[in-house]
C-alpha positions as CSV (number, residue, x, y, z in Angstrom):
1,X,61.4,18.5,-25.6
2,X,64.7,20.3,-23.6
3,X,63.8,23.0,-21.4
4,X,65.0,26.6,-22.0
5,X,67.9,27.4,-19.4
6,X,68.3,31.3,-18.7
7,X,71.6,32.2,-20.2
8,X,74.2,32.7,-17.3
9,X,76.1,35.6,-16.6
10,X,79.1,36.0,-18.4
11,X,82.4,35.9,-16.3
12,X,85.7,37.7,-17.7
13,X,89.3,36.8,-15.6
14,X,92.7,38.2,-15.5
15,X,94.9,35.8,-16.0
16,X,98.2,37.9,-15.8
17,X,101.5,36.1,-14.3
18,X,100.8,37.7,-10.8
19,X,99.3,35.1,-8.1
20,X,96.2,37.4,-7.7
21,X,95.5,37.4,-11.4
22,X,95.9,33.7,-11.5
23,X,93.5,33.5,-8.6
24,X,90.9,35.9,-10.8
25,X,91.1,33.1,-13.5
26,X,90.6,30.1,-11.2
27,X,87.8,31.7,-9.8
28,X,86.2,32.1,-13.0
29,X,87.1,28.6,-14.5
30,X,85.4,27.4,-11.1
31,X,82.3,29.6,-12.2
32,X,82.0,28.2,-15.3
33,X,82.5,24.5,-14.2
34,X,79.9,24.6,-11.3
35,X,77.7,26.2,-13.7
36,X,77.1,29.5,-12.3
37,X,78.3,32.0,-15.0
38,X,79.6,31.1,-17.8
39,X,83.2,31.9,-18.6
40,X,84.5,34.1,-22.1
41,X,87.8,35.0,-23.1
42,X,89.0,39.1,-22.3
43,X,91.9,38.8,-24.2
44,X,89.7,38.2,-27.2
45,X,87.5,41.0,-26.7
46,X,91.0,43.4,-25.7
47,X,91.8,41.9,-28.9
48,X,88.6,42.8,-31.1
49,X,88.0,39.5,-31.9
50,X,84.7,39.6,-33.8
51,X,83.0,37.1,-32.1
52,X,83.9,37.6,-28.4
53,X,83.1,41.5,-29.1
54,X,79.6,40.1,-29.9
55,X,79.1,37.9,-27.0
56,X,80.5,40.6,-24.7
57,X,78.2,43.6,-26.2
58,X,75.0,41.2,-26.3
59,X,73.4,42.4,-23.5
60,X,73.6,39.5,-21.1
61,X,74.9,40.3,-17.2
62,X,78.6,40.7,-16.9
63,X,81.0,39.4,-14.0
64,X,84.1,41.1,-14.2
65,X,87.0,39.8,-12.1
66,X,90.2,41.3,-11.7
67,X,93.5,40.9,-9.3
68,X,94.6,44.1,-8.6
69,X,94.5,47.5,-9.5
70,X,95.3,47.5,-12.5
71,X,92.1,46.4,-13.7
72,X,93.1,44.8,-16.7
73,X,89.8,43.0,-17.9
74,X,87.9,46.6,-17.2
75,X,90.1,47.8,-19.6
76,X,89.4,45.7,-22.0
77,X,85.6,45.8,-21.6
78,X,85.9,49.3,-21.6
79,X,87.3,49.0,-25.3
80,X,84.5,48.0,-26.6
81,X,82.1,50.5,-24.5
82,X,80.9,47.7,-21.9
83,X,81.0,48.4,-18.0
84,X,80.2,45.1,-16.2
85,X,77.4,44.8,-13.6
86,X,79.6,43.8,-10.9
87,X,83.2,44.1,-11.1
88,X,85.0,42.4,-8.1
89,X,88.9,43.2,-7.8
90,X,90.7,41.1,-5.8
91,X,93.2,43.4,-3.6
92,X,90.0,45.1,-2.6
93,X,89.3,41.9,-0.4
94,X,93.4,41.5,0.5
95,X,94.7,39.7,-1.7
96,X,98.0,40.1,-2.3
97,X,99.8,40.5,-5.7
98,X,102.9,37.8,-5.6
99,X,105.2,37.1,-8.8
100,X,106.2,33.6,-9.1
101,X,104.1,32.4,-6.5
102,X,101.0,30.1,-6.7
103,X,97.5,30.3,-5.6
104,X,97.0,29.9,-1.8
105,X,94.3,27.0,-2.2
106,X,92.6,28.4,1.0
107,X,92.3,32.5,-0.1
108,X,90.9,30.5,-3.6
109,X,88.3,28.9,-1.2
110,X,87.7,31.5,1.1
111,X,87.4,34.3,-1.9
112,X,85.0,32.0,-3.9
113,X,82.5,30.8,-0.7
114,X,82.3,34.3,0.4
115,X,82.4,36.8,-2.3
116,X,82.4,35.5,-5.5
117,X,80.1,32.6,-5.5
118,X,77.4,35.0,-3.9
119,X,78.1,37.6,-6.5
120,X,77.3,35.3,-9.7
121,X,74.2,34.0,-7.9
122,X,73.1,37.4,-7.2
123,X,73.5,38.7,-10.9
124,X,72.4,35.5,-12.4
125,X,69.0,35.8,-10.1
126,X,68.9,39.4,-11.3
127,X,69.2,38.7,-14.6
128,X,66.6,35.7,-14.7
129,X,63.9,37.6,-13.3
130,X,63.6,40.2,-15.2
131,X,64.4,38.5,-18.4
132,X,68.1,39.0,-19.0
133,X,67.6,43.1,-20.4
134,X,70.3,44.8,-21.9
135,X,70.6,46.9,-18.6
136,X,73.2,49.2,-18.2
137,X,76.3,48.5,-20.1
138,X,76.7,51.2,-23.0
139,X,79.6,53.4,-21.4
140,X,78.9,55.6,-24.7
């Protein structure tokens, strides 16, 4: 019989054409792949696409990771009266919005060891010991 694995945190990127909001969206891809949250598409909930609203109002702990300011992929939650449990933005922790520029591999590393690894382990902990609840996401 297959064991029952606790549903992970969800993770929501920007993935704008800055460097930071690529970095948001490798981070997140890199969440997903080392299987601690598991990754869903903002644009289709920005979007109102049926089934990404559902995932994204079903009640399971949200990662929210943006690049700057601008706070794109709060926006978008916010469309569809969600607030995530953690939202991390990037410039908060210096990194710097660059157009046409790539990801510094190192601030990708340094970033994900220290901040946002930590972050999904924390709410994916959270959320598996008291039973992955609704909490608080209703902005209504």
């Amino acid at each position: 019989m297959k064991a029952v694995r606790p549903k992970l945190p969800l993770v929501y990127s920007c993935s704008g054409c800055s460097s930071a909001a690529q970095m948001a969206n490798q981070l997140a891809v890199r969440l997903d792949r080392e299987g601690l949250a598991e990754m869903s598409c903002i644009a289709g909930v920005g979007g109102g696409v049926p089934g990404l609203v559902k995932t994204a109002t079903s009640g399971r702990a949200i990662l929210a990771l943006d690049g700057c300011a601008m706070a794109c992929v709060s926006a978008c939650l916010q469309r569809v009266a969600v607030r995530a449990d953690l939202h991390i933005q990037l410039a908060d922790f210096g990194v710097k919005k660059r157009l046409h520029t790539d990801v510094d591999p190192s601030e990708l590393n340094s970033i994900f060891q220290h901040i946002v690894s930590p972050a999904a382990k924390a709410l994916n902990t959270a959320a598996n010991r008291i039973g992955n609840p609704d909490g608080n996401k209703s902005q209504a």
